[in-house]
N, CA, C and O atoms as a Tripos MOL2 file, in Angstrom:
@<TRIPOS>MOLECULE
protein
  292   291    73     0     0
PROTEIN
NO_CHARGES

@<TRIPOS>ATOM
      1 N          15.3330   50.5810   77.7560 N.3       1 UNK1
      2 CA         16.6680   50.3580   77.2130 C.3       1 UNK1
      3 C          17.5350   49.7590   78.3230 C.2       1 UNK1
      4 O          17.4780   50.3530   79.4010 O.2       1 UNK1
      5 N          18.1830   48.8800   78.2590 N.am      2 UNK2
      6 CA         19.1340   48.1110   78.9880 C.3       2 UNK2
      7 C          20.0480   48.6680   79.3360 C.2       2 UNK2
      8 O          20.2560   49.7220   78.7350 O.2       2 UNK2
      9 N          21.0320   48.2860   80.4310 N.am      3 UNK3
     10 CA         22.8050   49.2290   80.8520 C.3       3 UNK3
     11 C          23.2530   49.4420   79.5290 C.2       3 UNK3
     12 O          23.2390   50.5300   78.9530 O.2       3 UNK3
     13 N          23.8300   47.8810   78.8580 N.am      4 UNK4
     14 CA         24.7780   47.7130   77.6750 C.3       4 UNK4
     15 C          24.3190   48.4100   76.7970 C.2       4 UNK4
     16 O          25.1360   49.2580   76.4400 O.2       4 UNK4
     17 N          23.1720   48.4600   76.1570 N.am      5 UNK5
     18 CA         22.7670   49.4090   75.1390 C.3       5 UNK5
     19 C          23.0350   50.3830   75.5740 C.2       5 UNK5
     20 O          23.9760   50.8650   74.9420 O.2       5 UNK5
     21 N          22.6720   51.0750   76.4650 N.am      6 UNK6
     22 CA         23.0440   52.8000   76.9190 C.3       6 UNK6
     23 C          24.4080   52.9500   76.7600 C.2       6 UNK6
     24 O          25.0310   53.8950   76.2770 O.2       6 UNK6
     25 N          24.7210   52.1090   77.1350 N.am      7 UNK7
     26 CA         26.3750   52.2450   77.2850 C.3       7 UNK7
     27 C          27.3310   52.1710   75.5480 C.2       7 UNK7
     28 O          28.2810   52.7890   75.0670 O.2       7 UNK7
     29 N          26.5950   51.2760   75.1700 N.am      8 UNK8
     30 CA         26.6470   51.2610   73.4570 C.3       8 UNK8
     31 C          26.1210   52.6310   73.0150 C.2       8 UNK8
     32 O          26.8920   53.2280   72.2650 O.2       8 UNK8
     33 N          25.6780   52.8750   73.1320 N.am      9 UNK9
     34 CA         25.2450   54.3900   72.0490 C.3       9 UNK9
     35 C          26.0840   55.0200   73.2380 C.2       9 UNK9
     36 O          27.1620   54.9570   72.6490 O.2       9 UNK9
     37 N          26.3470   55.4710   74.2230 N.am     10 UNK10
     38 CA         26.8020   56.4890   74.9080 C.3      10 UNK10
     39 C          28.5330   56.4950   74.3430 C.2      10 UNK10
     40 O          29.1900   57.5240   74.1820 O.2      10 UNK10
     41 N          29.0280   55.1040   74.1070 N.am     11 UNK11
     42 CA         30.5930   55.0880   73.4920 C.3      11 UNK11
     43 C          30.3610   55.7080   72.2710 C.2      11 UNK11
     44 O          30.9320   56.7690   72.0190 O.2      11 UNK11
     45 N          29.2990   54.9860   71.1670 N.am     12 UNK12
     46 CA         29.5650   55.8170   70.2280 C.3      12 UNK12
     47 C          29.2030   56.9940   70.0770 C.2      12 UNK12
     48 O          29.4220   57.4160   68.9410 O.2      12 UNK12
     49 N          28.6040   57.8960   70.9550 N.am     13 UNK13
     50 CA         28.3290   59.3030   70.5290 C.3      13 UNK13
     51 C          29.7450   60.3310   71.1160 C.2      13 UNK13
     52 O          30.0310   61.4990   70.8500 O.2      13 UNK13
     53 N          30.3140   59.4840   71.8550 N.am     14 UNK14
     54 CA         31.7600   59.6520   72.0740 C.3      14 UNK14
     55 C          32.7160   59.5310   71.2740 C.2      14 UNK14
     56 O          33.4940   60.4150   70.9160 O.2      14 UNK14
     57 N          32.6920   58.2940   70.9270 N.am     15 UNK15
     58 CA         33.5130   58.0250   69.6740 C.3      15 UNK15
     59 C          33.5340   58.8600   68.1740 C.2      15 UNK15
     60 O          34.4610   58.8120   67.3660 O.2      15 UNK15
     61 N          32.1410   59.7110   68.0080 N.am     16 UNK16
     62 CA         31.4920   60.6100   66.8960 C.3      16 UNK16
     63 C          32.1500   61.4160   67.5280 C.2      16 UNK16
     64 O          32.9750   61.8710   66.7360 O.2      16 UNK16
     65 N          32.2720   61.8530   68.4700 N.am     17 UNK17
     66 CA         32.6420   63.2290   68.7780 C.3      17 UNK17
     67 C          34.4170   63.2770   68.9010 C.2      17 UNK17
     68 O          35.0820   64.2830   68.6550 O.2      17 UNK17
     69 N          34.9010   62.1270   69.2780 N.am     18 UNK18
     70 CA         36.3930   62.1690   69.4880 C.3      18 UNK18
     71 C          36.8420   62.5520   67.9280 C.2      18 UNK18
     72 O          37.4170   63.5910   67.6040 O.2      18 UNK18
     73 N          36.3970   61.3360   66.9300 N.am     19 UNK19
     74 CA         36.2760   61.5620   65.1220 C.3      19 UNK19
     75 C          36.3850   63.0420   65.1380 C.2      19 UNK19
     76 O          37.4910   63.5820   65.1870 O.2      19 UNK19
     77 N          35.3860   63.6510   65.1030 N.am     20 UNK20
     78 CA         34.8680   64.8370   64.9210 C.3      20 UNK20
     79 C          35.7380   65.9430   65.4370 C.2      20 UNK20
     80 O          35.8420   66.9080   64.6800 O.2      20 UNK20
     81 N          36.4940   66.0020   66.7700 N.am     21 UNK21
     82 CA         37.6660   66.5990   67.2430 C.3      21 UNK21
     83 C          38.5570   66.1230   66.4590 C.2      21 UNK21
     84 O          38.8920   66.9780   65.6390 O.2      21 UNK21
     85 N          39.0680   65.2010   66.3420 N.am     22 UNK22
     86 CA         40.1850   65.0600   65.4650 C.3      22 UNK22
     87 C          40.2980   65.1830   64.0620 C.2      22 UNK22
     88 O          41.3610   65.2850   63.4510 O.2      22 UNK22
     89 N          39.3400   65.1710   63.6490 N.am     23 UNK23
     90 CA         39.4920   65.6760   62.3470 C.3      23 UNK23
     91 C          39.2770   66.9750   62.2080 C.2      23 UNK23
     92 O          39.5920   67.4780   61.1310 O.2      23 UNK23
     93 N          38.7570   67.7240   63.1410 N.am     24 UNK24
     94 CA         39.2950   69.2900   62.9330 C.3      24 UNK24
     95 C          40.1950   69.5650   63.7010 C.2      24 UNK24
     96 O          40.0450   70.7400   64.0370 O.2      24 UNK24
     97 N          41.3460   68.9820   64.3270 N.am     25 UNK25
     98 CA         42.6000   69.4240   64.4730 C.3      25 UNK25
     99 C          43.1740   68.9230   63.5250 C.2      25 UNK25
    100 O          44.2240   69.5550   63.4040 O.2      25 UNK25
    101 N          43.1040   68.0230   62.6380 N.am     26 UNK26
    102 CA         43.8790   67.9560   61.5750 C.3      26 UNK26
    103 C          43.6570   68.4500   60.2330 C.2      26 UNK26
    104 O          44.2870   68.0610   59.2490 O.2      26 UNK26
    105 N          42.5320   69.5200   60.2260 N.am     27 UNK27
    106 CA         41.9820   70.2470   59.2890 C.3      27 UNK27
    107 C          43.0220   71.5130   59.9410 C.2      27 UNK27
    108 O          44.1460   71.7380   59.4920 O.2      27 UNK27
    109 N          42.6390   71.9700   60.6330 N.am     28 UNK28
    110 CA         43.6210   72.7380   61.1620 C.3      28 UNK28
    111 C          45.3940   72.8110   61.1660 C.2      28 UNK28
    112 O          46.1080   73.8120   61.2230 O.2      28 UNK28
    113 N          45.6310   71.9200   61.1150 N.am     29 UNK29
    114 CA         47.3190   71.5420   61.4390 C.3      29 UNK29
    115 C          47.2910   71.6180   60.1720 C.2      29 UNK29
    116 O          47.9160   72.5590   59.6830 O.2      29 UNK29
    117 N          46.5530   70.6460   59.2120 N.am     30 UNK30
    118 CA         46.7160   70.9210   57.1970 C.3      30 UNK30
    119 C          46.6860   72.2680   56.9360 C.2      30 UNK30
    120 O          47.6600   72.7650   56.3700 O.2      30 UNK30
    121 N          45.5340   73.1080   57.3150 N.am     31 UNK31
    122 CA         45.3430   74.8630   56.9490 C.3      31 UNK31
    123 C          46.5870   75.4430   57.3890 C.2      31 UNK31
    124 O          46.8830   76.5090   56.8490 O.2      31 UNK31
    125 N          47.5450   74.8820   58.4300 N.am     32 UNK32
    126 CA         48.4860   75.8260   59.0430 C.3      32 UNK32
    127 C          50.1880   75.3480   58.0710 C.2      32 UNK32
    128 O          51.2000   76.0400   57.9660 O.2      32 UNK32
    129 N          49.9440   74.0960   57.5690 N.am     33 UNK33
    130 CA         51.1080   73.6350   57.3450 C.3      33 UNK33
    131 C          51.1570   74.8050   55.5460 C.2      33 UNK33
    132 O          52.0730   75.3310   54.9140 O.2      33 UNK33
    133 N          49.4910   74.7220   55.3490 N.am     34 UNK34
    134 CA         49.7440   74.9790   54.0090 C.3      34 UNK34
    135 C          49.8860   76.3150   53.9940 C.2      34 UNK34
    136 O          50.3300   76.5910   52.8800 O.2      34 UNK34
    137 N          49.7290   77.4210   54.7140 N.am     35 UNK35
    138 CA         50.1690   78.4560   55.2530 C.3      35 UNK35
    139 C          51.3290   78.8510   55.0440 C.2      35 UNK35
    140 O          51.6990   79.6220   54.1600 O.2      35 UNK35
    141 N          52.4090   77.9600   56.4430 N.am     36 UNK36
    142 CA         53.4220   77.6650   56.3670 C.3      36 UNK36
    143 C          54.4880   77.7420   55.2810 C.2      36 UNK36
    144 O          55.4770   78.4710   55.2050 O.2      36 UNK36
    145 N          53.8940   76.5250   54.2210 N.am     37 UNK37
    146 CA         54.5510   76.3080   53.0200 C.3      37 UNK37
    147 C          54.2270   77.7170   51.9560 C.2      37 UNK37
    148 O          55.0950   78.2530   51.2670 O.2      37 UNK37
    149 N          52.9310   78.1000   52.0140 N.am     38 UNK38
    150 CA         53.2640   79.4490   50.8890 C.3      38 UNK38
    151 C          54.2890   79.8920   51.6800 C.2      38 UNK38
    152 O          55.3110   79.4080   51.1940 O.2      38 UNK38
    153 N          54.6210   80.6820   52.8280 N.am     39 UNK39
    154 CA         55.2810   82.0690   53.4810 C.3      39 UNK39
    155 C          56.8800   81.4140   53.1880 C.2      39 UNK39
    156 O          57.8170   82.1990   53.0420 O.2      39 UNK39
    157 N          57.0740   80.0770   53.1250 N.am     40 UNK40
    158 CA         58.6120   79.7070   52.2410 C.3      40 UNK40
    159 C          58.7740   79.5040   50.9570 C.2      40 UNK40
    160 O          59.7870   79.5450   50.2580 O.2      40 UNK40
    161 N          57.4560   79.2370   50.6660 N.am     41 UNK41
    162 CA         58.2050   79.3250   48.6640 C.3      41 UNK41
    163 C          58.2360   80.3320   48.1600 C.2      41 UNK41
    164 O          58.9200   80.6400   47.1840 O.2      41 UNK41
    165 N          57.1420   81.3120   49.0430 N.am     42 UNK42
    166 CA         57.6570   83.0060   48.9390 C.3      42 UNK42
    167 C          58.7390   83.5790   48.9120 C.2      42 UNK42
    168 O          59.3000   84.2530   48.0490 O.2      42 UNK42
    169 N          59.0420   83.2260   50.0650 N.am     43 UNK43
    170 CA         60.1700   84.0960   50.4950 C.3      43 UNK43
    171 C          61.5630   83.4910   49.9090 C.2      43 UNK43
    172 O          62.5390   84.2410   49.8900 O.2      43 UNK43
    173 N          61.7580   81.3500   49.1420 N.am     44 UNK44
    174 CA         62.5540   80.8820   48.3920 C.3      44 UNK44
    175 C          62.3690   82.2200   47.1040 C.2      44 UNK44
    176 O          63.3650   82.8900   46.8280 O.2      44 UNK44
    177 N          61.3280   82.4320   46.5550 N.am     45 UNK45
    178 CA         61.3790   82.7290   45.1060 C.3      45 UNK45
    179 C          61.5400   83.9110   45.3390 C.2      45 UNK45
    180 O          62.4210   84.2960   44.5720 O.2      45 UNK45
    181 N          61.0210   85.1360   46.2780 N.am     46 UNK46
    182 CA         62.1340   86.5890   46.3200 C.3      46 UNK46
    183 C          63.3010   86.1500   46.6730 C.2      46 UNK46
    184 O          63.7800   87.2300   47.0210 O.2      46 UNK46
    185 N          64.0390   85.4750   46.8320 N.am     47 UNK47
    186 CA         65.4900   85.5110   47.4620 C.3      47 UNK47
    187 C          66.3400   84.4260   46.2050 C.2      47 UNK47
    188 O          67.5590   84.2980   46.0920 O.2      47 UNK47
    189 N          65.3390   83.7920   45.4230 N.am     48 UNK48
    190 CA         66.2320   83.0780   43.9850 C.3      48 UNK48
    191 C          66.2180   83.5810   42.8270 C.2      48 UNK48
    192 O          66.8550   83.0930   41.8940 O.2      48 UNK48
    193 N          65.1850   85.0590   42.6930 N.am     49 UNK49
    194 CA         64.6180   85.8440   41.9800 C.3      49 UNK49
    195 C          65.1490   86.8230   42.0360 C.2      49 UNK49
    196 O          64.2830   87.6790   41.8550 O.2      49 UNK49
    197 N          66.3550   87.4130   42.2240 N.am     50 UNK50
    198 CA         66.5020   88.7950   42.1010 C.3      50 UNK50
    199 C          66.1150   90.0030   41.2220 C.2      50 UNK50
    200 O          66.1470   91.2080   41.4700 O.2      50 UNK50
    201 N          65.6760   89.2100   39.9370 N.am     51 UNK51
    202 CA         64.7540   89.8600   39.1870 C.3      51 UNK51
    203 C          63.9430   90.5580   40.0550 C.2      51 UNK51
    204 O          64.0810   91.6720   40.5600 O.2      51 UNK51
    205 N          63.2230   89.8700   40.1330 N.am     52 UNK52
    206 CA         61.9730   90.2720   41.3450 C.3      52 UNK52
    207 C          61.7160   91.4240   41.7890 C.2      52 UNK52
    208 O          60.6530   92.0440   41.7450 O.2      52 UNK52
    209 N          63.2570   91.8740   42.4650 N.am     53 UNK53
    210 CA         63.2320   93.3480   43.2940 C.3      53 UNK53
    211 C          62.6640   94.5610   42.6610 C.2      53 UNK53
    212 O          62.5070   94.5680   41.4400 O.2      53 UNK53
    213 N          62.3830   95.4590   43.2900 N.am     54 UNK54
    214 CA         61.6930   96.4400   42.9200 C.3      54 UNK54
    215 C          62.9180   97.1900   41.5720 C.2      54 UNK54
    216 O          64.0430   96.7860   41.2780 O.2      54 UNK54
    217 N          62.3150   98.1000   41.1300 N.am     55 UNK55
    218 CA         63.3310   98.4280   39.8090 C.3      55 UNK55
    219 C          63.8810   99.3340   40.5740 C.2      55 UNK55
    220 O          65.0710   99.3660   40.2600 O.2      55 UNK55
    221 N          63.5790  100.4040   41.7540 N.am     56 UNK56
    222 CA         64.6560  101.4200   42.3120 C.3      56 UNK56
    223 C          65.9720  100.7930   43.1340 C.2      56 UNK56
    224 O          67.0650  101.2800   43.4230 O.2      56 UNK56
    225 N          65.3080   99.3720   43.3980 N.am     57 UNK57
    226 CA         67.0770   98.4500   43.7780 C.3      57 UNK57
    227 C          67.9660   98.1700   42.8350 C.2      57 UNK57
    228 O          69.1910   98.1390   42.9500 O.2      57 UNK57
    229 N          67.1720   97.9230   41.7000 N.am     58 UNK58
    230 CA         67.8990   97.4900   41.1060 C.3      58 UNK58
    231 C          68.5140   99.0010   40.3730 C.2      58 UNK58
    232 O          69.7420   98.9350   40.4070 O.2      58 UNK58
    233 N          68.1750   99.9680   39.9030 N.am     59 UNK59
    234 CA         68.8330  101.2730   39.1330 C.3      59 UNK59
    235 C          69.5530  101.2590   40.5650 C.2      59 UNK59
    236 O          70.7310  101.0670   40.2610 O.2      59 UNK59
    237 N          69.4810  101.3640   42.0610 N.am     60 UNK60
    238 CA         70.6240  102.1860   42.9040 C.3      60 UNK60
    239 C          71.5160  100.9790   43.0800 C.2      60 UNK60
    240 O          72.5490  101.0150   43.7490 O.2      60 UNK60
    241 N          71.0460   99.8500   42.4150 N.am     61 UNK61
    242 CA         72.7260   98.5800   42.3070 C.3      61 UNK61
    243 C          73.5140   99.3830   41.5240 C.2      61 UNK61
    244 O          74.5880   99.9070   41.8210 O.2      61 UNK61
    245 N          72.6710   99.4550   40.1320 N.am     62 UNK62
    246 CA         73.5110  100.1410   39.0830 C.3      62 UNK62
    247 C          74.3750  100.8200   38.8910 C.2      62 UNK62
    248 O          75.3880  100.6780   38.2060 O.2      62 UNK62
    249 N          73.7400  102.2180   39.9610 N.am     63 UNK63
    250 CA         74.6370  103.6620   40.0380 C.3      63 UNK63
    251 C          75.9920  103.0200   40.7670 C.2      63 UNK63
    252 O          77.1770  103.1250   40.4520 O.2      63 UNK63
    253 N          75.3750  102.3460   41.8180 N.am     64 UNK64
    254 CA         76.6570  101.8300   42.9680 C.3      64 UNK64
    255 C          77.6720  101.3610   42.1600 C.2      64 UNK64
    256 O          78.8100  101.8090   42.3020 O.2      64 UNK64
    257 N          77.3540  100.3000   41.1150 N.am     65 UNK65
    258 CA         78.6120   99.8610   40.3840 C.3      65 UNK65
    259 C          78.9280  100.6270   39.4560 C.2      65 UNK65
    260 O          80.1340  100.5990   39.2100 O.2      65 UNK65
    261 N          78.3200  101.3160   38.8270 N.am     66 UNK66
    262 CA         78.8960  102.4700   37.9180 C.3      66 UNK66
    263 C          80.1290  103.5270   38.6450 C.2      66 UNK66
    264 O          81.2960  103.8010   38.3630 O.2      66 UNK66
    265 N          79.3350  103.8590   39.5330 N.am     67 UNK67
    266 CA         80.0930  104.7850   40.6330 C.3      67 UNK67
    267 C          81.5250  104.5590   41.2450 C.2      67 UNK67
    268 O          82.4450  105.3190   41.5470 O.2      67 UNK67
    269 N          81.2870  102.8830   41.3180 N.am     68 UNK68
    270 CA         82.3540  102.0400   42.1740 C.3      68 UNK68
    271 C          83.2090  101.6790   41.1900 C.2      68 UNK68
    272 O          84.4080  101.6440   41.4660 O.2      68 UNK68
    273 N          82.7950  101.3670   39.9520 N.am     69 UNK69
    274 CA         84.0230  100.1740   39.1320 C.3      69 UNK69
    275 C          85.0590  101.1360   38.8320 C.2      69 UNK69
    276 O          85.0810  102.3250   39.1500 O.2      69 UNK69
    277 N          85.8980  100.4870   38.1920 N.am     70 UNK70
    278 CA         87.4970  101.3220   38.4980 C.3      70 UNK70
    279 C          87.6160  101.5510   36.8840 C.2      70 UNK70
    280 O          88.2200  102.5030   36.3880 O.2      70 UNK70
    281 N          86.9220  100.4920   36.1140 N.am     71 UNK71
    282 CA         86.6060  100.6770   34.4870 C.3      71 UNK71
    283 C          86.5720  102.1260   33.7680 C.2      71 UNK71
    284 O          87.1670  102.7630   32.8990 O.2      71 UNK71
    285 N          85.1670  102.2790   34.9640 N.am     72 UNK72
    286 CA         84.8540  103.7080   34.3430 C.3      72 UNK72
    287 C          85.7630  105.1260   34.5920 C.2      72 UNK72
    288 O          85.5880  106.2770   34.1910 O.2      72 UNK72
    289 N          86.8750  104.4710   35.4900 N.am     73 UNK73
    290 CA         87.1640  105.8910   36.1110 C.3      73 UNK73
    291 C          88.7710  106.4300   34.8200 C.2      73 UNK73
    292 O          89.3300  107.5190   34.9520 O.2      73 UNK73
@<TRIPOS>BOND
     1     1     2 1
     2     2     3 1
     3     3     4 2
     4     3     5 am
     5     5     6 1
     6     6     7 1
     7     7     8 2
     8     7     9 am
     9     9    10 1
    10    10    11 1
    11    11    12 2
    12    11    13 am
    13    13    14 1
    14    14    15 1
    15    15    16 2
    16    15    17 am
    17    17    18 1
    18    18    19 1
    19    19    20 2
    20    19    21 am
    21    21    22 1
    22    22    23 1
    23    23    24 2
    24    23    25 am
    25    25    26 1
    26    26    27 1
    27    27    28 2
    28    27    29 am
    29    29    30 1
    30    30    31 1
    31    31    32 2
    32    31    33 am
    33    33    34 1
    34    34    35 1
    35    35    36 2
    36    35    37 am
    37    37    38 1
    38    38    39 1
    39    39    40 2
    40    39    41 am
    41    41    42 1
    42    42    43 1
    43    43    44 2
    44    43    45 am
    45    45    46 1
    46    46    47 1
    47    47    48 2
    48    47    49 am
    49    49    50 1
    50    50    51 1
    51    51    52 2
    52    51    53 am
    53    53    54 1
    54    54    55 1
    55    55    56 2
    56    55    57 am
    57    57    58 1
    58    58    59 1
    59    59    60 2
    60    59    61 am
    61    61    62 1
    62    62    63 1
    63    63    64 2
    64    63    65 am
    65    65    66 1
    66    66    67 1
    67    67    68 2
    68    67    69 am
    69    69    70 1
    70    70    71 1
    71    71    72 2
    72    71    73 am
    73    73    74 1
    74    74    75 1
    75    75    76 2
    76    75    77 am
    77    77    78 1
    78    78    79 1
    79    79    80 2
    80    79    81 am
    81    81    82 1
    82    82    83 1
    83    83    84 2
    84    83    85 am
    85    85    86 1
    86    86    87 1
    87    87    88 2
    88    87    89 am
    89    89    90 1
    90    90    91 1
    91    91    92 2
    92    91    93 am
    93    93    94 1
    94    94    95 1
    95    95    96 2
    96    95    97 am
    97    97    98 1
    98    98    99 1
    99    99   100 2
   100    99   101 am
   101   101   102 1
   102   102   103 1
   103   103   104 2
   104   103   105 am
   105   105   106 1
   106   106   107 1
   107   107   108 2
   108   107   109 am
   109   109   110 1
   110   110   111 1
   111   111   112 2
   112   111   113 am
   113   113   114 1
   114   114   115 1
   115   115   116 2
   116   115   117 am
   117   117   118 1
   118   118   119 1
   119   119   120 2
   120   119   121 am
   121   121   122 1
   122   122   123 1
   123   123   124 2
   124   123   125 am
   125   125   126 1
   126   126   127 1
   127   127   128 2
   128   127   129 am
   129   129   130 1
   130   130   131 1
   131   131   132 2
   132   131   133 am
   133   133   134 1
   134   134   135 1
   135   135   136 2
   136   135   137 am
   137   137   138 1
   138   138   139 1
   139   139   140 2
   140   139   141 am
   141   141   142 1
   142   142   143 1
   143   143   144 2
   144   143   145 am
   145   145   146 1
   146   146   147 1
   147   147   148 2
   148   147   149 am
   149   149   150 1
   150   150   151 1
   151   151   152 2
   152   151   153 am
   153   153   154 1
   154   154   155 1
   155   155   156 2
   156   155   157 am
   157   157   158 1
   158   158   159 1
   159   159   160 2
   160   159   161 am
   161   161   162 1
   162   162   163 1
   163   163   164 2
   164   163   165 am
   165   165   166 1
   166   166   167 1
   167   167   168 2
   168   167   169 am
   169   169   170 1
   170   170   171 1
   171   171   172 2
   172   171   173 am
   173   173   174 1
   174   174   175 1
   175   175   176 2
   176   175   177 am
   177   177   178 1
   178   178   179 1
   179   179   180 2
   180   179   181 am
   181   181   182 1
   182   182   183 1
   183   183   184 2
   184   183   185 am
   185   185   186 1
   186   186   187 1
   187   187   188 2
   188   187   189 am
   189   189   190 1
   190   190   191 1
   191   191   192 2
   192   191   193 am
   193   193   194 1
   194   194   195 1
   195   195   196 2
   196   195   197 am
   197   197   198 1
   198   198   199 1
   199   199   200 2
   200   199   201 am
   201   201   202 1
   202   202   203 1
   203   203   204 2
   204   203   205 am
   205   205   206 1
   206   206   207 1
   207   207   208 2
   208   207   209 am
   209   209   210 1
   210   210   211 1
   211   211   212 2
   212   211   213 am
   213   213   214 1
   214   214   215 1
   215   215   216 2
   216   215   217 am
   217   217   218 1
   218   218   219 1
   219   219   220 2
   220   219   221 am
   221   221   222 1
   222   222   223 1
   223   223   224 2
   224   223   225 am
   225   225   226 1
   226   226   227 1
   227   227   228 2
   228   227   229 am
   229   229   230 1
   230   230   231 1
   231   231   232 2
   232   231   233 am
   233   233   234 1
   234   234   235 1
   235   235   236 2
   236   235   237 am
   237   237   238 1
   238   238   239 1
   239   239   240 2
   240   239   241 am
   241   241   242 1
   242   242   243 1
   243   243   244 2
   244   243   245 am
   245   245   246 1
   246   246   247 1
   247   247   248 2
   248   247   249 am
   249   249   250 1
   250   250   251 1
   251   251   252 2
   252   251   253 am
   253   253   254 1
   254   254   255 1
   255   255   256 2
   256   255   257 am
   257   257   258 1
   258   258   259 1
   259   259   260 2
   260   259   261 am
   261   261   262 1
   262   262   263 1
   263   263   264 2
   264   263   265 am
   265   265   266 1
   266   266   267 1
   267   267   268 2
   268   267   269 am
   269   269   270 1
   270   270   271 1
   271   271   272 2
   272   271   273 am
   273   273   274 1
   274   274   275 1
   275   275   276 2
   276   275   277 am
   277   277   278 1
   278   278   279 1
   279   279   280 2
   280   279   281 am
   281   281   282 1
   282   282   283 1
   283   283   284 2
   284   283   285 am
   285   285   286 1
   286   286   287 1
   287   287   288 2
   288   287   289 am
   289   289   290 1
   290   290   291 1
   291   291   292 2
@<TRIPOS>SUBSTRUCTURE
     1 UNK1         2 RESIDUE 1 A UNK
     2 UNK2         6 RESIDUE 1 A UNK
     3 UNK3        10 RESIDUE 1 A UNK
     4 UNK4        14 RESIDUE 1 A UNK
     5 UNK5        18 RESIDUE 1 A UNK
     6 UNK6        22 RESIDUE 1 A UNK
     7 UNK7        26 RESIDUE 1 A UNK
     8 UNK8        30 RESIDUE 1 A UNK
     9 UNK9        34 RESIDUE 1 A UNK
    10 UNK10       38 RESIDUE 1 A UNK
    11 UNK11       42 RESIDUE 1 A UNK
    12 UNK12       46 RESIDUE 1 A UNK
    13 UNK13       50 RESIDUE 1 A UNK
    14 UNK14       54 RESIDUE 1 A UNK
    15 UNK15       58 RESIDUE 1 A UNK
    16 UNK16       62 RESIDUE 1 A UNK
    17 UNK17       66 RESIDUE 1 A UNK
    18 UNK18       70 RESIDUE 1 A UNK
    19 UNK19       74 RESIDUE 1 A UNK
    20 UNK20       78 RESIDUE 1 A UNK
    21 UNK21       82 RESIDUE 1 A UNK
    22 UNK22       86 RESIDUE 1 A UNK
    23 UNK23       90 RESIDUE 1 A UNK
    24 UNK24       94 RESIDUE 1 A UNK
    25 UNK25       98 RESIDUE 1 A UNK
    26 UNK26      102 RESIDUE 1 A UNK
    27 UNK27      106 RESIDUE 1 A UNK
    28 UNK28      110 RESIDUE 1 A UNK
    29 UNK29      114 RESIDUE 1 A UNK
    30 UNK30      118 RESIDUE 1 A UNK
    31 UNK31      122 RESIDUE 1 A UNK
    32 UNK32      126 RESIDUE 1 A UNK
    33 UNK33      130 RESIDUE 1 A UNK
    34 UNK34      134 RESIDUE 1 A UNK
    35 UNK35      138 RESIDUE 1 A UNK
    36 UNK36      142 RESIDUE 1 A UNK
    37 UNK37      146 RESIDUE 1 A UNK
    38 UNK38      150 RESIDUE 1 A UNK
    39 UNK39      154 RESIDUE 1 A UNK
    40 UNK40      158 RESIDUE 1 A UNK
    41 UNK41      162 RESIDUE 1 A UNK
    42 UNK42      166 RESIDUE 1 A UNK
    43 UNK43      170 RESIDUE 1 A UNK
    44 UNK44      174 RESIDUE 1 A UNK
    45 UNK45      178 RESIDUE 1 A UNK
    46 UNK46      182 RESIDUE 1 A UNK
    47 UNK47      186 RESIDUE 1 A UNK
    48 UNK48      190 RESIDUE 1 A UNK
    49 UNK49      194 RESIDUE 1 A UNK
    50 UNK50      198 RESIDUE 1 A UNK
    51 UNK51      202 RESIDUE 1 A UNK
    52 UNK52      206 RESIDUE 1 A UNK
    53 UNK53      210 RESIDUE 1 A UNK
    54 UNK54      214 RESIDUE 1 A UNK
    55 UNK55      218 RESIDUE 1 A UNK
    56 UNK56      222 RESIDUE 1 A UNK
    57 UNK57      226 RESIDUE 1 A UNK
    58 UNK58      230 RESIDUE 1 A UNK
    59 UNK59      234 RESIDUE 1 A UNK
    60 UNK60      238 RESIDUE 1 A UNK
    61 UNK61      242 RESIDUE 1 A UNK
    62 UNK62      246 RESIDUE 1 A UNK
    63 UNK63      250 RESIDUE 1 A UNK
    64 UNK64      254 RESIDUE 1 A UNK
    65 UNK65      258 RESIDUE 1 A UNK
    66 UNK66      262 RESIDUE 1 A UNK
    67 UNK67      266 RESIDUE 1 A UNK
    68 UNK68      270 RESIDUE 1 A UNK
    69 UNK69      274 RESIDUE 1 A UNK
    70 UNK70      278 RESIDUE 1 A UNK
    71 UNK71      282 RESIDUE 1 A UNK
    72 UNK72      286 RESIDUE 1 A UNK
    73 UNK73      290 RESIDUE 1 A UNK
């Protein structure tokens, strides 16, 4: 086998491998972004959802305004 040939397969088994790194850091950076994005549409939809809350928040809202309004008194 000649320099240039060696040197030809030696770039590309480099070049396979640079590919190959970079596409699993960007498999990675995708797995993390999509991560990312659940832990905020989560935490958007408990916080636009007040439904949501557990039912003992919501009965001790209740008492609070029952307790509090001036209606009832």
């Amino acid at each position: 086998m000649d320099p240039k040939e060696a040197s030809d397969i030696e770039w590309k088994k480099n070049r396979f491998f640079n590919i190959k790194e970079i596409r699993d850091q960007l498999t990675n950076h995708v797995q993390q972004n999509q991560e990312t994005q659940a832990i905020f549409s989560n935490n958007l939809v408990s916080t636009s959802n007040p439904e949501k809350k557990s039912s003992k928040d919501n009965t001790s809202q209740q008492r609070l305004f029952t307790e509090c309004s001036p209606m009832r008194k």
